[in-house]
C-alpha positions as YAML, in Angstrom:
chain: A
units: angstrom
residues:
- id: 1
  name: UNK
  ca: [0.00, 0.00, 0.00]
- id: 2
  name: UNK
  ca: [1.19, 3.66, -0.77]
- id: 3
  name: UNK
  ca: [1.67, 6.48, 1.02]
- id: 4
  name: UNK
  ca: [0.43, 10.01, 0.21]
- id: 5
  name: UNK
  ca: [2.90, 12.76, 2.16]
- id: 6
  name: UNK
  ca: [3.23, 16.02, 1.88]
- id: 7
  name: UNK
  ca: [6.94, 17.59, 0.73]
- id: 8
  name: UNK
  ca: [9.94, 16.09, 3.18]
- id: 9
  name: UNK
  ca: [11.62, 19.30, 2.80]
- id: 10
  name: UNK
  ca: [9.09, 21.82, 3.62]
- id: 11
  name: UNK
  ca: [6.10, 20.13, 4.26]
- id: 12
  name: UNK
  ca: [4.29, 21.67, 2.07]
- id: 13
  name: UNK
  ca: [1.15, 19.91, 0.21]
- id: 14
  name: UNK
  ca: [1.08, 21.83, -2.82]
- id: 15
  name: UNK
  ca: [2.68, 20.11, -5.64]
- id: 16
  name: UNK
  ca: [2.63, 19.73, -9.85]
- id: 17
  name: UNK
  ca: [2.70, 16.56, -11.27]
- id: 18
  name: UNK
  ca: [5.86, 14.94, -13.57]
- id: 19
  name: UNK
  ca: [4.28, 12.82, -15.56]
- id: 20
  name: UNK
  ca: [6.99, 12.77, -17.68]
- id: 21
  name: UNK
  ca: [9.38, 11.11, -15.10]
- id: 22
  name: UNK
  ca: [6.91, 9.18, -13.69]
- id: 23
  name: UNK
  ca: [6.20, 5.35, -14.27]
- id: 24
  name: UNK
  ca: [2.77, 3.27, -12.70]
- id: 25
  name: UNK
  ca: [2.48, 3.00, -9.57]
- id: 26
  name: UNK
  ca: [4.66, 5.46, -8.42]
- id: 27
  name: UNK
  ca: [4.39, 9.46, -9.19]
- id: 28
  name: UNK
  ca: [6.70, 11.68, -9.35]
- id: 29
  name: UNK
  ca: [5.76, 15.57, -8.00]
- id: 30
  name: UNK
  ca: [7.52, 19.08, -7.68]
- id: 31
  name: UNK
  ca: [6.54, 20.88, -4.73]
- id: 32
  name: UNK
  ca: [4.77, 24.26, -5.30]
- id: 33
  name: UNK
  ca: [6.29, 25.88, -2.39]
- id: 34
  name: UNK
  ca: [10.18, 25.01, -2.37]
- id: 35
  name: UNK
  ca: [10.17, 23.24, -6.04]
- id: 36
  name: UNK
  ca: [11.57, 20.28, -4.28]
- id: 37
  name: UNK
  ca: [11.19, 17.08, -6.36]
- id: 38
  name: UNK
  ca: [10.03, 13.95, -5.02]
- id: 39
  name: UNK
  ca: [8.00, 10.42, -4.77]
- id: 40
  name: UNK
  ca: [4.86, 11.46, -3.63]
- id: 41
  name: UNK
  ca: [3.31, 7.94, -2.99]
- id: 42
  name: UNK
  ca: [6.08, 5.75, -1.30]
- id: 43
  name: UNK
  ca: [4.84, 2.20, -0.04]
- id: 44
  name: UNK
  ca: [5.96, 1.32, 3.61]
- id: 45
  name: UNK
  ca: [8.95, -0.19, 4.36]
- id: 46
  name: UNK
  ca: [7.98, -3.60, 4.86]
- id: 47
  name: UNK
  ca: [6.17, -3.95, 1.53]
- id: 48
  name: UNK
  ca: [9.01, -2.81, -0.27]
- id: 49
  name: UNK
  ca: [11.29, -5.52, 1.14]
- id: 50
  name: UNK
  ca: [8.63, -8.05, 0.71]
- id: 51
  name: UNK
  ca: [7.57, -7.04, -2.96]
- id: 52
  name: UNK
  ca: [10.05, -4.47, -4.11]
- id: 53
  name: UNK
  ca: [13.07, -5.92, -3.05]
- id: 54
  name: UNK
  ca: [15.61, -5.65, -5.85]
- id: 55
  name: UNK
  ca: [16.42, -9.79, -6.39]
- id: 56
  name: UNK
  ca: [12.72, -10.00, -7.33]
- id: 57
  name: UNK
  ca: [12.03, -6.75, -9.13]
- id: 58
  name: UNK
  ca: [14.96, -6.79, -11.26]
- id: 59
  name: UNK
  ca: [13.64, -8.72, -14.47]
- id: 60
  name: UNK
  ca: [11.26, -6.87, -14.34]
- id: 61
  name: UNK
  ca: [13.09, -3.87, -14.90]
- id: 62
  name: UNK
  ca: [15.01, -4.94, -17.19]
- id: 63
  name: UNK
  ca: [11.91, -6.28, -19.58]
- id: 64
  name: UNK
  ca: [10.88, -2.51, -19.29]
- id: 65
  name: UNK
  ca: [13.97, -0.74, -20.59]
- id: 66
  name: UNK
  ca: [14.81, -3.44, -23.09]
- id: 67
  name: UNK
  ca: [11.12, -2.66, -24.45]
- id: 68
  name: UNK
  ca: [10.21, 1.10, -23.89]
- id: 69
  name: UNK
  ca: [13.89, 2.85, -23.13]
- id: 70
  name: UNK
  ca: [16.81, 0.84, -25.31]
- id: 71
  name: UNK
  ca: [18.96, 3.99, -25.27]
- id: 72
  name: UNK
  ca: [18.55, 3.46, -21.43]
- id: 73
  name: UNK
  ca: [19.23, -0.30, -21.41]
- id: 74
  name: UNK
  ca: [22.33, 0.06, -23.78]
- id: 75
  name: UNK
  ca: [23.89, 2.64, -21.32]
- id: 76
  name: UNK
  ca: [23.25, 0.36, -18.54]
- id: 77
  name: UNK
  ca: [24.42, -2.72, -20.00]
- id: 78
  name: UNK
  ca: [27.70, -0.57, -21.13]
...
């Protein structure tokens, strides 16, 4: 489950959307007040050991940039 949390520098709860840097589930937001950038739905810390741990997530990932960012996955694999 996801958290929704207001800016961790200023607390502030004002924020633009990135949609251009973000990627399902998780978005990506520029606070309004300080122009901060950050991840403003974070899941707790036990579900991301228990689902986002990087052993299990990992071909995933690399399904997605081999697919949708092969600039990306060429750098990477450089």
């Amino acid at each position: 489950m996801s958290v929704s949390r207001n800016c961790p520098s200023c607390e502030g709860s004002r924020q633009k959307n990135l949609d251009h840097y973000s990627r399902p589930p998780w978005n990506i937001v520029q606070c309004d007040d300080c122009r901060f950038v950050y991840l403003a739905n974070p899941v707790d810390y036990s579900e991301l050991e228990k689902n986002y741990a990087w052993e299990k997530s990992i071909k995933t990932e690399w399904a997605y940039r081999q697919k949708d960012r092969p600039l990306v996955d060429g750098f990477s694999k450089a």
